[in-house]
LOTORBA-159690 format. One record per residue: residue in three letters; chain; y, x, z of N, C-alpha, C in turn. Coordinates in steps of 0.2 Angstrom, whole numbers, plus 2048, in hexadecimal, padded with zeros to 3 digits. Layout:
REM residues N
{type Ala	mol A	nyy Y	nxx X	nzz Z	cayy Y	caxx X	cazz Z	cyy Y	cxx X	czz Z}
...
//
This chain:
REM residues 94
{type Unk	mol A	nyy 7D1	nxx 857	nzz 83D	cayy 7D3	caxx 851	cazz 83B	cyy 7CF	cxx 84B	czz 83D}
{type Unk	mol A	nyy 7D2	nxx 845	nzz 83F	cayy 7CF	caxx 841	cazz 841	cyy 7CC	cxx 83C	czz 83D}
{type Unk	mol A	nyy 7C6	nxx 838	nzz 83F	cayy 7C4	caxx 834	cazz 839	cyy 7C6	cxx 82F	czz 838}
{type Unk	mol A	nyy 7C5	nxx 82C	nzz 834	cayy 7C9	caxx 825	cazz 830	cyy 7C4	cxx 820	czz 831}
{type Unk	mol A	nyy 7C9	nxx 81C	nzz 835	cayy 7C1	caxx 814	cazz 835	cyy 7C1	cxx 812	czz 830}
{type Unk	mol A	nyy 7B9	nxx 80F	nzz 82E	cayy 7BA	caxx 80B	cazz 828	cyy 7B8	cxx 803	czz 82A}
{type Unk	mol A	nyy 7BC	nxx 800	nzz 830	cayy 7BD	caxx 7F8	cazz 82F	cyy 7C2	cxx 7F9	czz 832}
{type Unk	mol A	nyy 7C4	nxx 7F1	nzz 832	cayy 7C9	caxx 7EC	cazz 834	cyy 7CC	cxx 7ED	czz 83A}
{type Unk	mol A	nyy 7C7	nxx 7E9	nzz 83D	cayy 7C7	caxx 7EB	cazz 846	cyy 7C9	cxx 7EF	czz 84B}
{type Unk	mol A	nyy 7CB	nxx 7F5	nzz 848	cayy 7CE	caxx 7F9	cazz 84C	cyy 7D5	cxx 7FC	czz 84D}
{type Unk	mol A	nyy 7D7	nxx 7FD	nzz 856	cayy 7DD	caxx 801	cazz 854	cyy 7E0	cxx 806	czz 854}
{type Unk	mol A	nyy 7E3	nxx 809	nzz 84C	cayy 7E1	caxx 80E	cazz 849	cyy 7E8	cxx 80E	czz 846}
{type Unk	mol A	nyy 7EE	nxx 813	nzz 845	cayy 7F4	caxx 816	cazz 845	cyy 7F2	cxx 815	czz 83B}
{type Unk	mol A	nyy 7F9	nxx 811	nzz 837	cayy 7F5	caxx 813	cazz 831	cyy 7F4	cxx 815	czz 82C}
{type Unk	mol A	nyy 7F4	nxx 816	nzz 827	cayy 7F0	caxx 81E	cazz 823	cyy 7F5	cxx 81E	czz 81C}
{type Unk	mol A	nyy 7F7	nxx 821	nzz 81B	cayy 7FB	caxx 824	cazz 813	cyy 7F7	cxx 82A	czz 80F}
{type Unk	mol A	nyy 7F7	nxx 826	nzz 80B	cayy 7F4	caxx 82A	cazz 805	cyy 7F9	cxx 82C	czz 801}
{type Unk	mol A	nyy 7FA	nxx 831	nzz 7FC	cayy 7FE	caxx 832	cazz 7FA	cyy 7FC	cxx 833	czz 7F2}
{type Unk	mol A	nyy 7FE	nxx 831	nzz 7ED	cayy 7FB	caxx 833	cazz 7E7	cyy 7FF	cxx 834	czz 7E3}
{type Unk	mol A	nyy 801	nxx 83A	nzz 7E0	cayy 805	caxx 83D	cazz 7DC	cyy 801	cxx 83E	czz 7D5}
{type Unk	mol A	nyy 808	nxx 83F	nzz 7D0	cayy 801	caxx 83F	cazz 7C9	cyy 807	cxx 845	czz 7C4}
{type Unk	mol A	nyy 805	nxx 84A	nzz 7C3	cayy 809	caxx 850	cazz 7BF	cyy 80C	cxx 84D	czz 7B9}
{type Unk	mol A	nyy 814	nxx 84F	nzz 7BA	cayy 817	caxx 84D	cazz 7B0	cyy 81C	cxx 846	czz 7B5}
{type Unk	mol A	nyy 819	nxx 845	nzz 7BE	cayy 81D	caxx 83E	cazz 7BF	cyy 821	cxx 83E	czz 7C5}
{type Unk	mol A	nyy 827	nxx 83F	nzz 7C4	cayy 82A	caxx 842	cazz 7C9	cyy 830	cxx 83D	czz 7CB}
{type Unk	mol A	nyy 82E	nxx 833	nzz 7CA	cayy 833	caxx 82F	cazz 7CC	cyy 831	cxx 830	czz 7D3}
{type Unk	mol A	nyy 836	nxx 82B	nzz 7DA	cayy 834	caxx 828	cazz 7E0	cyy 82E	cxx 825	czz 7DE}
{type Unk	mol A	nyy 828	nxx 827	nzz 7E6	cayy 823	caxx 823	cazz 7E5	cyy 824	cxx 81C	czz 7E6}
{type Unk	mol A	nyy 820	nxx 817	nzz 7E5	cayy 820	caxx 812	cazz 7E8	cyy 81E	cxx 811	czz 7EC}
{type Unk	mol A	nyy 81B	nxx 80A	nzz 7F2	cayy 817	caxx 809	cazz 7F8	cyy 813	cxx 805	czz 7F8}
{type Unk	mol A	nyy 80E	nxx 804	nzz 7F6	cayy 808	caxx 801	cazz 7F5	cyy 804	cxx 7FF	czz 7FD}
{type Unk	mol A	nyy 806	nxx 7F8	nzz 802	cayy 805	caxx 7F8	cazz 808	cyy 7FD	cxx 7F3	czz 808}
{type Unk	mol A	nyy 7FB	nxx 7F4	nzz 80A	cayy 7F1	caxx 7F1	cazz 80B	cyy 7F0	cxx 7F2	czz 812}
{type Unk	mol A	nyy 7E9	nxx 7EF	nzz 811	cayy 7E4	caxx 7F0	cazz 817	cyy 7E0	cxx 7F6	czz 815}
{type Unk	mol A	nyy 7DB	nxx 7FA	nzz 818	cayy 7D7	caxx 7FD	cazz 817	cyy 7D1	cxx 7FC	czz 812}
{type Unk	mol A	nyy 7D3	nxx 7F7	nzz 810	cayy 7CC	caxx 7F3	cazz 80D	cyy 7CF	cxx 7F5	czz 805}
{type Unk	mol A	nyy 7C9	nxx 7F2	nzz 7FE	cayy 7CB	caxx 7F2	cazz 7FA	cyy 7C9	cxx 7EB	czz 7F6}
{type Unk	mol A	nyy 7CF	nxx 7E6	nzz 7F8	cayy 7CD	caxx 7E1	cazz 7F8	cyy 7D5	cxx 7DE	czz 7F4}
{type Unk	mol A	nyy 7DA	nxx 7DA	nzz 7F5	cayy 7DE	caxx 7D6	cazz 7F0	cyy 7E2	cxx 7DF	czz 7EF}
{type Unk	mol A	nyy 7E3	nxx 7E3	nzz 7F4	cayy 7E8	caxx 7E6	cazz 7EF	cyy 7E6	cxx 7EC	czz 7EE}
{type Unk	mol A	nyy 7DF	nxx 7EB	nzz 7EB	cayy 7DC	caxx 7F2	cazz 7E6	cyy 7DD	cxx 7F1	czz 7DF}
{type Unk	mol A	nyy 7E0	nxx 7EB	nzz 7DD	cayy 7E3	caxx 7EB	cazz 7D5	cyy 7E8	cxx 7EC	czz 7D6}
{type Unk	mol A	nyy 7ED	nxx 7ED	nzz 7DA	cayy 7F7	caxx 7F1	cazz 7D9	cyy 7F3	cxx 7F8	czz 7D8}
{type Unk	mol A	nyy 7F1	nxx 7FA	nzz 7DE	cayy 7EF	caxx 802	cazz 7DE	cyy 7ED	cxx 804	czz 7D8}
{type Unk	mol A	nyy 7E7	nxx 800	nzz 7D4	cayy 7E5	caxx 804	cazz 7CE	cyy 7E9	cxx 802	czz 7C9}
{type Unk	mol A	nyy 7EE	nxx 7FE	nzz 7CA	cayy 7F2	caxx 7FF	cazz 7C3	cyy 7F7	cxx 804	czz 7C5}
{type Unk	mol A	nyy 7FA	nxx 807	nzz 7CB	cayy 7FD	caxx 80A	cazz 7CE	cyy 7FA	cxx 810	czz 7CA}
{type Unk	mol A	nyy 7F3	nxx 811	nzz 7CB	cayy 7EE	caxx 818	cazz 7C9	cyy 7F0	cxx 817	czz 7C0}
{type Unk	mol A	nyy 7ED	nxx 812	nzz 7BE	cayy 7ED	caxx 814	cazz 7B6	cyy 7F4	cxx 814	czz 7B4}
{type Unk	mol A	nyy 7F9	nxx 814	nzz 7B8	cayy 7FF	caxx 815	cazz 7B5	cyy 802	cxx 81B	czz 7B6}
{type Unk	mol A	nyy 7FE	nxx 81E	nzz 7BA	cayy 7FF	caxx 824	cazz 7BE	cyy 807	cxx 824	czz 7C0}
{type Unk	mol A	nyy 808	nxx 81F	nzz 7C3	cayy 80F	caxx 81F	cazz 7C9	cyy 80E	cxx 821	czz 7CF}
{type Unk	mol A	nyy 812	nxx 825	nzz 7D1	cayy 812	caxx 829	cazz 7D7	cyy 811	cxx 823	czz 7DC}
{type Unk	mol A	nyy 80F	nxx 823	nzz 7E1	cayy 80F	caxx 81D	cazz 7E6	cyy 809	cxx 822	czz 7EE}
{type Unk	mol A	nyy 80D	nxx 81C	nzz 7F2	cayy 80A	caxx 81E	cazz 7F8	cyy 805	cxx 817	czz 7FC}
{type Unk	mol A	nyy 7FE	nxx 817	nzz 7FB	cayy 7FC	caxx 812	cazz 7FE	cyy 7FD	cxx 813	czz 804}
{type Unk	mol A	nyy 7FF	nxx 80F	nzz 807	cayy 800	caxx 80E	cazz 80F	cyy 7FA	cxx 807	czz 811}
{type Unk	mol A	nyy 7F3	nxx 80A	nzz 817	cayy 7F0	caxx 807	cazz 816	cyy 7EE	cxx 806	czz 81F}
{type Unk	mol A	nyy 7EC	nxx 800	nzz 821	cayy 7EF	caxx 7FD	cazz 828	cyy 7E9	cxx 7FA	czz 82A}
{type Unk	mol A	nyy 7E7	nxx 7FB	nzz 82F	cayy 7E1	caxx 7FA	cazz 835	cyy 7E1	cxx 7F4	czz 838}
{type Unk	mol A	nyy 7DE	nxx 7F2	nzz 83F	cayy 7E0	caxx 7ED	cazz 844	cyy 7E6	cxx 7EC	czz 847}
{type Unk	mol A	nyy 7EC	nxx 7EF	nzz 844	cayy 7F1	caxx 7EF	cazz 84A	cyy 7F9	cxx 7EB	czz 849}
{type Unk	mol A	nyy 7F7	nxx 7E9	nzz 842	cayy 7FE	caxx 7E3	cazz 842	cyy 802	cxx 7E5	czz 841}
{type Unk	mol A	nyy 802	nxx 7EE	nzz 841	cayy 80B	caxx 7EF	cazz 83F	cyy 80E	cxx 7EC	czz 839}
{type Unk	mol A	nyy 80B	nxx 7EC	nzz 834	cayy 80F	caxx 7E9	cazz 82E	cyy 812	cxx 7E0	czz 82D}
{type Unk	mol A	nyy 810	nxx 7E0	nzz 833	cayy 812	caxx 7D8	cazz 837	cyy 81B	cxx 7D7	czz 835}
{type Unk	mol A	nyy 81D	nxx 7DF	nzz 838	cayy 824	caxx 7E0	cazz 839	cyy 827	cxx 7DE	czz 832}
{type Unk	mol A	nyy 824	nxx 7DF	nzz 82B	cayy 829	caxx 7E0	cazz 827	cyy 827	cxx 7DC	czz 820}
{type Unk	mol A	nyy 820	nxx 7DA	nzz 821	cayy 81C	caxx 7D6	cazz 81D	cyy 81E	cxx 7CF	czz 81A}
{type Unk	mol A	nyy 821	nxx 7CD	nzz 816	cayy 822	caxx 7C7	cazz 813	cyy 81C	cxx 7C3	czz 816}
{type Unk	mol A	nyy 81C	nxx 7BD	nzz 81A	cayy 818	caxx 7BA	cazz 81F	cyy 814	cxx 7BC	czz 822}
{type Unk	mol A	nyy 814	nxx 7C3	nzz 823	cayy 80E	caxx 7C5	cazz 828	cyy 80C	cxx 7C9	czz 822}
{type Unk	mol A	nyy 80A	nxx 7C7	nzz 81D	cayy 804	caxx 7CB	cazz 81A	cyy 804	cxx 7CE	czz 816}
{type Unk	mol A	nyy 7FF	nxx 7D3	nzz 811	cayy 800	caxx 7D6	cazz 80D	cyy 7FA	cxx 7D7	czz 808}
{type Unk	mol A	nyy 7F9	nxx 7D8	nzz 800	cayy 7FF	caxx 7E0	cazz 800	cyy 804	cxx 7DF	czz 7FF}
{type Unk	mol A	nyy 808	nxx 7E4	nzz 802	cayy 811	caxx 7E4	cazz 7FF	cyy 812	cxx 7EA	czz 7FC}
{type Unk	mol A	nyy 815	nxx 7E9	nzz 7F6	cayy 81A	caxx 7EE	cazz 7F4	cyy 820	cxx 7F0	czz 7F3}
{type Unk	mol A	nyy 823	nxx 7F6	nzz 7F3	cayy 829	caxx 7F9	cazz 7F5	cyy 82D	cxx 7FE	czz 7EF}
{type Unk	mol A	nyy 830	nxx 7FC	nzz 7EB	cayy 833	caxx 801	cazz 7E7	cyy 83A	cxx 802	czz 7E5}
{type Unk	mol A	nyy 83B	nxx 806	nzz 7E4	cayy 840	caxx 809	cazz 7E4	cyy 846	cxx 805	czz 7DD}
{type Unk	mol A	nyy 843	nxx 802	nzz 7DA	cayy 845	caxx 800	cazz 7D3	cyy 846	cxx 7F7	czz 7D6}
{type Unk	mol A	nyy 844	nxx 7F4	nzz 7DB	cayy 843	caxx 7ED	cazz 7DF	cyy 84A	cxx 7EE	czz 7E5}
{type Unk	mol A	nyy 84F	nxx 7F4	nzz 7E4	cayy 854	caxx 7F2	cazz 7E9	cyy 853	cxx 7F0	czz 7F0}
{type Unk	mol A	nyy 84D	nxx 7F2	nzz 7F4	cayy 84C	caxx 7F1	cazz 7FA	cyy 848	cxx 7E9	czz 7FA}
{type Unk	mol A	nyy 849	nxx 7E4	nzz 7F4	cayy 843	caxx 7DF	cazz 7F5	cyy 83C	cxx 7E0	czz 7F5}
{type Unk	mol A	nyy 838	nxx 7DE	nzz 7F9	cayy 830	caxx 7DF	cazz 7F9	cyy 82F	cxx 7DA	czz 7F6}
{type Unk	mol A	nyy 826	nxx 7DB	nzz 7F3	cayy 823	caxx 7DA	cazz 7EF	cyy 81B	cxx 7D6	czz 7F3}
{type Unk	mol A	nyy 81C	nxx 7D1	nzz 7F4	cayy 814	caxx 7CE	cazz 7F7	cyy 811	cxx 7CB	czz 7F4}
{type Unk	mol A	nyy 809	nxx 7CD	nzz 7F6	cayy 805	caxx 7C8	cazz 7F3	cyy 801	cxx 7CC	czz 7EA}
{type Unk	mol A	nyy 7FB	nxx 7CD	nzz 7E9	cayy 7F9	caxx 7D2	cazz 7E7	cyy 7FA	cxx 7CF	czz 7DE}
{type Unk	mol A	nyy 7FC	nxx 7C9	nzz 7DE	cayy 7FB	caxx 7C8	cazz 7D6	cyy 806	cxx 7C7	czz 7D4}
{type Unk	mol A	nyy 809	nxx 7C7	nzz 7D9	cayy 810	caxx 7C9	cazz 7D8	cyy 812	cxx 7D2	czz 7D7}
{type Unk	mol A	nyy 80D	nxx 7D4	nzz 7DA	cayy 80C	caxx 7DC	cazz 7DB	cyy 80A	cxx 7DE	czz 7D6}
{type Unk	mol A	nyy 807	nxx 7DB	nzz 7D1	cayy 802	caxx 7DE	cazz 7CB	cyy 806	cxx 7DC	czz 7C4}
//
């Protein structure tokens, strides 16, 4: 298995974590970030204390989320219950 950067600056294909929580069998959600734990490690742990299924999708130097990003940026969120609208910006997300 390949290793995982742990900065910014590199380019580097991005990484899905997958966390599932027993007794919770809705659609996950999408929880989109950088590799860092910086504006959108509060959606995540509320995502954990709620123990909702969700998929961090977490993104390196490469700007692919450029494509789909309300302004460019992120975190975004994605769920299934939001009818295909996303979620930007970490304290709209929380």
């Amino acid at each position: 298995m390949a290793s995982i950067p742990k900065e910014m600056a590199v380019d580097h294909p991005r990484v899905i974590s997958r966390a599932r929580f027993a007794g919770k069998n809705q659609p996950p959600k999408e929880l989109h970030y950088f590799c860092l734990q910086v504006l959108g490690e509060l959606p995540r742990l509320l995502l954990e204390v709620s123990q909702t299924p969700y998929d961090s999708v977490m993104y390196f130097g490469k700007g692919e989320y450029k494509e789909f990003a309300p302004f460019g940026q992120l975190p975004v969120y994605k769920g299934p219950e939001l009818g295909g609208v996303l979620l930007a910006q970490s304290d709209a997300v929380c």
